[in-house]
C-alpha positions as CSV (number, residue, x, y, z in Angstrom):
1,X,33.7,-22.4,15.9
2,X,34.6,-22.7,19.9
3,X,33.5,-26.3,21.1
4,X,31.9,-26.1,24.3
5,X,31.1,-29.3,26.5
6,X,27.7,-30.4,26.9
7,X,25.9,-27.8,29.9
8,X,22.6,-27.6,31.7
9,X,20.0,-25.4,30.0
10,X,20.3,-23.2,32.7
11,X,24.1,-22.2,32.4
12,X,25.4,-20.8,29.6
13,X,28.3,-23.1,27.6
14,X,30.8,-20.9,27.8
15,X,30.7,-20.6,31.6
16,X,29.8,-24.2,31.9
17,X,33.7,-24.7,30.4
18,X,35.2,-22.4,33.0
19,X,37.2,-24.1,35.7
20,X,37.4,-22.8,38.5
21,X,41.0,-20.8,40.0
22,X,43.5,-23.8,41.0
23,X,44.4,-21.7,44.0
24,X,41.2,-21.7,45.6
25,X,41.3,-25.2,47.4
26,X,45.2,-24.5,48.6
27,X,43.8,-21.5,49.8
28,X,40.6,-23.1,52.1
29,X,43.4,-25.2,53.5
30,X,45.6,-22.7,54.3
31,X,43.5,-20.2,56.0
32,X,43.3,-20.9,59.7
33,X,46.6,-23.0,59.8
34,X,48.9,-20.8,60.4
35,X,50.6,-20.9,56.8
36,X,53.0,-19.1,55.5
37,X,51.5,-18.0,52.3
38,X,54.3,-17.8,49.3
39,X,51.2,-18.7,46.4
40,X,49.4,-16.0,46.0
41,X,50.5,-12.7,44.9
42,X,49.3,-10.3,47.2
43,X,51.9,-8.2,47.7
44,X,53.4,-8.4,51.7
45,X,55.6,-5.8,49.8
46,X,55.8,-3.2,49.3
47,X,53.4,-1.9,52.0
48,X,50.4,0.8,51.2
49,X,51.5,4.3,52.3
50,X,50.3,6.2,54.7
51,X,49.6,8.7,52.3
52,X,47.2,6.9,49.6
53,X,44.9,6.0,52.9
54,X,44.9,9.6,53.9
55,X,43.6,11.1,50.4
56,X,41.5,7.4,50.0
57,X,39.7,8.7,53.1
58,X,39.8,12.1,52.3
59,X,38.3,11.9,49.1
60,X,35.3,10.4,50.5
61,X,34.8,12.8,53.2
62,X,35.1,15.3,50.7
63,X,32.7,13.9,48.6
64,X,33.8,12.1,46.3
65,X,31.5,8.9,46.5
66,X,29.5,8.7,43.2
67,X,30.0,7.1,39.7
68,X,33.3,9.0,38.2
69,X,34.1,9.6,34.4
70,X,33.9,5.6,32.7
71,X,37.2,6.6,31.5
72,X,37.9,7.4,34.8
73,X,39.4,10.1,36.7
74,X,41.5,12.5,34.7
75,X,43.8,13.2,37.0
76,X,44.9,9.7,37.7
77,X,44.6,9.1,34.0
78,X,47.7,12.2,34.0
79,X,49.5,10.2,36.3
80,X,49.4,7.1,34.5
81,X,50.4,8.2,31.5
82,X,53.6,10.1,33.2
83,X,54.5,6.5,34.8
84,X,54.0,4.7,31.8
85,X,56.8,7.7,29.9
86,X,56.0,6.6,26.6
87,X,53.5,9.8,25.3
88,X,50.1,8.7,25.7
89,X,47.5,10.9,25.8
90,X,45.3,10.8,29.0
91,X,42.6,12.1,28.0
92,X,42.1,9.5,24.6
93,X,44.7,6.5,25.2
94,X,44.4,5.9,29.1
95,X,41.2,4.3,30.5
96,X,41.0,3.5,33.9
97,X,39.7,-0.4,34.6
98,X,38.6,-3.0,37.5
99,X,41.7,-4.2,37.9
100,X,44.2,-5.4,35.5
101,X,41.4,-8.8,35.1
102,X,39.0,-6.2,33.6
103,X,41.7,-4.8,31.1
104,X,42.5,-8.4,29.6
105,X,38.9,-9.0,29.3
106,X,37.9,-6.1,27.5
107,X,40.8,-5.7,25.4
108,X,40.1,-9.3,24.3
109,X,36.2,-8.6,24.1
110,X,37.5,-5.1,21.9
111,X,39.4,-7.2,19.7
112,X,38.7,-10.8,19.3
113,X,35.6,-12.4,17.7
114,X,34.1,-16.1,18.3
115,X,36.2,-18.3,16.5
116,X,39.1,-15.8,16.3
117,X,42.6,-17.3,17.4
118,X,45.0,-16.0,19.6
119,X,48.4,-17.0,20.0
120,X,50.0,-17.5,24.3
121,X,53.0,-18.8,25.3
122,X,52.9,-21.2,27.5
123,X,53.6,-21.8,30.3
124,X,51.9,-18.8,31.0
125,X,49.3,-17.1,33.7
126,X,46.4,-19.6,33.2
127,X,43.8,-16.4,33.8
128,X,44.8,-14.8,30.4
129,X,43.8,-18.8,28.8
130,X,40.5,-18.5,30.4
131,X,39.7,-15.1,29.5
132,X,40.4,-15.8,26.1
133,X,38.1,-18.6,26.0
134,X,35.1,-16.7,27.5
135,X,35.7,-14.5,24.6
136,X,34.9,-17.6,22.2
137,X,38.6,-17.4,20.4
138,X,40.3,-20.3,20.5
139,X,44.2,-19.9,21.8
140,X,47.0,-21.2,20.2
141,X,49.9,-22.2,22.6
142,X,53.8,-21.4,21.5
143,X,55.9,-23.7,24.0
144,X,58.3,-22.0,26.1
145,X,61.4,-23.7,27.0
146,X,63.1,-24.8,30.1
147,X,65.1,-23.8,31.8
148,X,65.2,-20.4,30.7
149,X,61.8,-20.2,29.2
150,X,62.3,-18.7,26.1
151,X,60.4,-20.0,22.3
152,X,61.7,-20.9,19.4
153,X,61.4,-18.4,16.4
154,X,59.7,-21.6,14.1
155,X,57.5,-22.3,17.0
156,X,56.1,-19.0,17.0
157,X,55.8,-18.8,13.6
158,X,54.1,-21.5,13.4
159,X,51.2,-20.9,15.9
160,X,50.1,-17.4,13.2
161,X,47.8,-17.6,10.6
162,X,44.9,-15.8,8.4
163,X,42.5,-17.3,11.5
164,X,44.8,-15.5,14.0
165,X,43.5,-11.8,15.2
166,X,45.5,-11.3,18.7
167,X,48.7,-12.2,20.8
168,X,48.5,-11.8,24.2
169,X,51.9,-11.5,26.1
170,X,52.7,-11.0,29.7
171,X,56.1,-9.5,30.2
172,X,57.7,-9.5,33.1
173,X,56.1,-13.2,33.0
174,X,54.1,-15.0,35.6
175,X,54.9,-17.8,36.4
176,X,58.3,-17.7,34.7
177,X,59.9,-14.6,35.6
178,X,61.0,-13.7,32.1
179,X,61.7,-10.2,30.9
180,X,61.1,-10.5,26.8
181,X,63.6,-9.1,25.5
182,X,63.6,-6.2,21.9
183,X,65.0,-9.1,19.7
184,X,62.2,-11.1,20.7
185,X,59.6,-8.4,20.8
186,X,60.8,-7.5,17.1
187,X,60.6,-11.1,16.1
188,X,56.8,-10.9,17.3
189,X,56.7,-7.9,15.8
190,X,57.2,-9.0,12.6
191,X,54.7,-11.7,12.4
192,X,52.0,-9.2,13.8
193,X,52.9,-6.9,10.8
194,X,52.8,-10.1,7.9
195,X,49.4,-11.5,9.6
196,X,48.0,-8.5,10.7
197,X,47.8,-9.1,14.1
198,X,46.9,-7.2,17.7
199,X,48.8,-7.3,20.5
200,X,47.9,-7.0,24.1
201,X,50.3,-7.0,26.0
202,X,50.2,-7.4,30.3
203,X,52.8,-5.2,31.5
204,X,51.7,-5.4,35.6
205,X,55.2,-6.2,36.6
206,X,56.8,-3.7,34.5
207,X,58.2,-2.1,37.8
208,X,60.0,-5.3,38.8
209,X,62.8,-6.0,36.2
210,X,66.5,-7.0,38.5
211,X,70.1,-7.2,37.7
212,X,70.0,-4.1,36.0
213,X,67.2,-5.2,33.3
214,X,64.9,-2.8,31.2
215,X,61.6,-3.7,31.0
216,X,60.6,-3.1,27.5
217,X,57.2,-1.7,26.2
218,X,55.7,-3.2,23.1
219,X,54.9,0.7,22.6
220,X,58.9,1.0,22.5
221,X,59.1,-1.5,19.8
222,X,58.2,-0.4,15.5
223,X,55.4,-2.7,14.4
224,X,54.2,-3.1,17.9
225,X,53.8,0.5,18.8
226,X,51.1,1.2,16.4
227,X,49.1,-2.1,16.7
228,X,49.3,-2.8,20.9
229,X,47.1,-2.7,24.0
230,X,48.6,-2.4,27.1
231,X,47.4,-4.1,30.4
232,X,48.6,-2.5,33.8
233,X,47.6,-2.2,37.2
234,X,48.5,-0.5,40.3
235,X,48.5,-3.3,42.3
236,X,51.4,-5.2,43.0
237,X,53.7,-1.9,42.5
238,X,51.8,0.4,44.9
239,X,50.3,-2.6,47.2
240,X,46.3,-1.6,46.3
241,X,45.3,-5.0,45.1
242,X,42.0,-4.6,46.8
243,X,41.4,-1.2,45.2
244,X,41.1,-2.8,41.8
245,X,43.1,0.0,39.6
246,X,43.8,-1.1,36.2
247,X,44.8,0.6,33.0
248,X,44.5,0.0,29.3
249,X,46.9,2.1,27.4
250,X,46.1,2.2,23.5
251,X,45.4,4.9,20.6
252,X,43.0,6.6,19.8
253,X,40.6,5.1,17.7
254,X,41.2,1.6,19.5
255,X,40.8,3.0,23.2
256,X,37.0,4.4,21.8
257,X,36.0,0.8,21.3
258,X,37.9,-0.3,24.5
259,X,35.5,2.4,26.2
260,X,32.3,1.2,25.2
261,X,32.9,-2.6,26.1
262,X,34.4,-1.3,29.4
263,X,30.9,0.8,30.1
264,X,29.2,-1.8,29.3
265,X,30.6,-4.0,31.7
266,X,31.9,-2.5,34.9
267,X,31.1,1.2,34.1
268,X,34.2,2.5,36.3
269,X,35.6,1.7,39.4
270,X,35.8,2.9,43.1
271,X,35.5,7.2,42.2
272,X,37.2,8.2,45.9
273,X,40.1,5.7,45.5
274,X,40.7,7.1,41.6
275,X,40.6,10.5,42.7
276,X,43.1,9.7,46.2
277,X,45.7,7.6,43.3
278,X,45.5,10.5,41.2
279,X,46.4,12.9,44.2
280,X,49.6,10.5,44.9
281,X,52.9,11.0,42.7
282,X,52.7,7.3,41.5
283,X,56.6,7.0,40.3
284,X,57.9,8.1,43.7
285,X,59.7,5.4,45.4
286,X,59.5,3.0,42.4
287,X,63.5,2.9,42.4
288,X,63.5,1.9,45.7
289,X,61.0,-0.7,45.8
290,X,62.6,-2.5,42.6
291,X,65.5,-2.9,44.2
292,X,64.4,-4.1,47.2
293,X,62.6,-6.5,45.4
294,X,65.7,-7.2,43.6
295,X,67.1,-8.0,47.2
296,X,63.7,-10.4,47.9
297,X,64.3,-12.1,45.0
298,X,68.0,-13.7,45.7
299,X,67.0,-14.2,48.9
300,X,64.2,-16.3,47.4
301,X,66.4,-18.1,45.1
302,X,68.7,-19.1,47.8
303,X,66.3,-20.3,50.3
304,X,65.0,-22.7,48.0
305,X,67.9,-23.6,45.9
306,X,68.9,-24.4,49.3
307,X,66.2,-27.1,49.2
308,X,66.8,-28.8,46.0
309,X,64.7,-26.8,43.8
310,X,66.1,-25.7,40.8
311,X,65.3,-22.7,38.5
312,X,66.5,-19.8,36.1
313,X,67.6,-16.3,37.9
314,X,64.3,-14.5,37.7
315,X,64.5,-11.4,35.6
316,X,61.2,-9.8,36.4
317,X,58.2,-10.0,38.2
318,X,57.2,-11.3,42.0
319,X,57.2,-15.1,41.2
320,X,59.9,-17.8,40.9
321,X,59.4,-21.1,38.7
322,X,61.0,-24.4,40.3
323,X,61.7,-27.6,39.2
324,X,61.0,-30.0,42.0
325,X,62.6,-33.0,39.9
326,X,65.4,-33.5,42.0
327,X,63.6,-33.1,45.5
328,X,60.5,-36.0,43.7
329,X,62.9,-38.0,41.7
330,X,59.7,-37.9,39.1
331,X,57.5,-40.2,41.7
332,X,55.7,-37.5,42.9
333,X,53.4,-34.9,40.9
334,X,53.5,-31.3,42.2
335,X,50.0,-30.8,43.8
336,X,51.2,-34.0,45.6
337,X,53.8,-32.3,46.3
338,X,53.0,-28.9,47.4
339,X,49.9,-30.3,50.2
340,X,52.8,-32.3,51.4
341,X,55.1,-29.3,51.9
342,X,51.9,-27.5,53.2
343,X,51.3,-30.5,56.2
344,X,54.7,-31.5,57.2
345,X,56.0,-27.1,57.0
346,X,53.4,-25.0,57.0
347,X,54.6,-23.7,54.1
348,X,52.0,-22.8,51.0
349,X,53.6,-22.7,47.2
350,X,51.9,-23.1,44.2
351,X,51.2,-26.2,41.5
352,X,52.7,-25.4,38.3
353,X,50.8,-27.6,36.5
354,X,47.9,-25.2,35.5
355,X,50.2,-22.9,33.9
356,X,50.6,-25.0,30.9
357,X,48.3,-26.0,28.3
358,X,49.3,-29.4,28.9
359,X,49.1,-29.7,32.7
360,X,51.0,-32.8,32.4
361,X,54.3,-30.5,31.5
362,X,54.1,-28.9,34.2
363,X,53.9,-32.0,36.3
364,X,57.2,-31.1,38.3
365,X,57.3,-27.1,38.4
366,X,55.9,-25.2,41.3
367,X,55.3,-21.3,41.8
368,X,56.5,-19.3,44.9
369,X,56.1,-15.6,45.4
370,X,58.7,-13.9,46.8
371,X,56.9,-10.2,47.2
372,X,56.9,-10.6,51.2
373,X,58.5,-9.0,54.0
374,X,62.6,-10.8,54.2
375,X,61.1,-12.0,57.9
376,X,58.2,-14.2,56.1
377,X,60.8,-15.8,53.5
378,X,62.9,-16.3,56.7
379,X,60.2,-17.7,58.5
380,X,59.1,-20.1,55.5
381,X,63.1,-21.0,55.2
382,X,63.1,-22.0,59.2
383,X,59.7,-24.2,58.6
384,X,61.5,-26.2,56.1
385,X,64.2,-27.3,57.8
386,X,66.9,-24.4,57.1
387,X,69.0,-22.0,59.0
């Protein structure tokens, strides 16, 4: 049974033990100032085209401005499943979400019972923690390892049991930039089969692999394929954060029970902005943006290598992981750390502490996200003293 603290009568328990997003306060501060913003990540690239506001606005003007299929729209769901390339059936494996937050909530709430468990890695995106305690499992952590953030095979197996109904993975990772690789999937792969486990899988970064990387599916993978849930989102590859359109991606009989949680929550999302993403060919361009991202992300590492931070070459995603133990010399703790880089440069990153299920590990790591225009990561290098 899920322990909850003691709570007021007039809050539930389980939202009395939410804590609140640790970017929030960084945020307040940061607004107004002038910052340059390199914590959150809301793309600055790539930009929205022209194109998706034209058939956004279009749509409503033609009408298009009442509740849509729950499922949501079919055309988009066509185009989803022709990004994703791996066969699934629009019409009964694609369901159109709030955002990719809605996804991991109701794949968890599809899947996962109070008292359940469910295995993360850690340190991982501290959103997919919190959403699997609001769904009254309890998570078990896996450590990942510095400095390239991968787990060890006994590790792993040792967080599965007879208690354990779901693994959530997030792959490319934020905050660590790892791409799992297919040996690793298939070691996960085989602990889902002996256990009988579900895994749900957040793929939002899928677009964003570098140095010639594949990003691979857990649909790719035997043992995976049959028993997975896909998370995605339209967000961070097509720069529509604030049109909050996820994806869930599983078969058949799952994605029915995906469905009725999903109407019961949210219903559907915005109908004119389905119907103008459905109108848009969604793969077109992809090429180009990963590899301009590719370029973002060196110049990223060499700005703040530059500085004395240290890190992994990031494989996937938008965010790069840093160890600030040279630049502290372990006196100083990271959110110390980062308000000081925020007064004396302007210059906003991210705590890595709340990434890990012992925030104390992550004591000396901070996030940056490098998804910005090459002029802002310029402009963030010049505040802090470089070239």
């Amino acid at each position: 049974m899920t322990m909850y603290p003691t709570h007021s009568p007039a809050v539930s328990a389980r939202a009395s033990a939410l804590t609140g997003n640790s970017l929030t306060e960084l945020l307040v501060m940061a607004r107004g100032g002038g910052a340059v913003d390199l914590a959150v990540g809301t793309p600055g690239y790539p930009e929205i085209s022209a194109g998706l506001i034209a058939e956004a606005s279009g749509a409503m003007l033609a009408g298009h401005n009442q509740y849509e299929h729950p499922a949501g729209e079919a055309l988009l769901r066509e185009r989803i499943a022709d990004m994703l390339g791996d066969g699934a059936d629009p019409v009964t494996e694609i369901t159109v979400t709030t955002g990719a937050t809605e996804a991991l909530h109701v794949a968890l709430l599809a899947t996962v019972d109070p008292g359940d468990e469910v295995v993360l890695l850690s340190p991982g995106y501290e959103q997919i923690t919190a959403a699997v305690n609001l769904a009254g499992a309890r998570p078990r952590f896996v450590p990942l390892h510095a400095p390239d953030w991968r787990f060890q095979p006994e590790d792993l197996a040792a967080a599965f049991n007879d208690r354990t109904r779901a693994i959530v993975l997030n792959t490319p990772g934020n905050p660590t930039g790892r791409v799992l690789s297919r040996r690793e999937l298939e070691e996960i792969a085989d602990l889902c089969e002996r256990w009988d486990v579900v895994v749900i899988c957040d793929e939002v970064y899928r677009d964003f692999t570098f140095d010639g990387r594949r990003h691979v599916s857990v649909t790719e993978v035997p043992g995976l394929a049959d028993r997975s849930v896909v998370v995605g989102s339209l967000s961070k590859s097509h720069a529509v954060s604030g049109w909050r359109l996820g994806f869930l991606r599983a078969d058949r009989e799952r994605t029915v029970a995906l469905r009725r949680v999903h109407e019961l929550t949210t219903n559907g999302t915005a109908a004119p902005l389905q119907v103008a993403a459905g109108r848009a060919a969604l793969t077109s361009g992809l090429p180009v943006v990963t590899r301009e991202m590719n370029r973002k992300r060196d110049v990223a590492q060499e700005i703040f290598s530059a500085v004395g931070m240290e890190f992994s070459p990031v494989e996937g995603g938008c965010f790069l992981f840093a160890d600030i133990s040279r630049l502290t010399e372990g006196r100083q703790e990271c959110g110390a750390f980062v308000r000081e880089l925020l007064d004396r440069s302007g210059v906003l990153i991210v705590p890595g502490s709340s990434f890990f299920s012992d925030p104390r590990q992550g004591a000396q790591y901070v996030r940056i996200a490098f998804n910005r225009k090459i002029e802002t990561l310029r402009e963030a290098q010049r505040r802090m003293g470089g070239v």
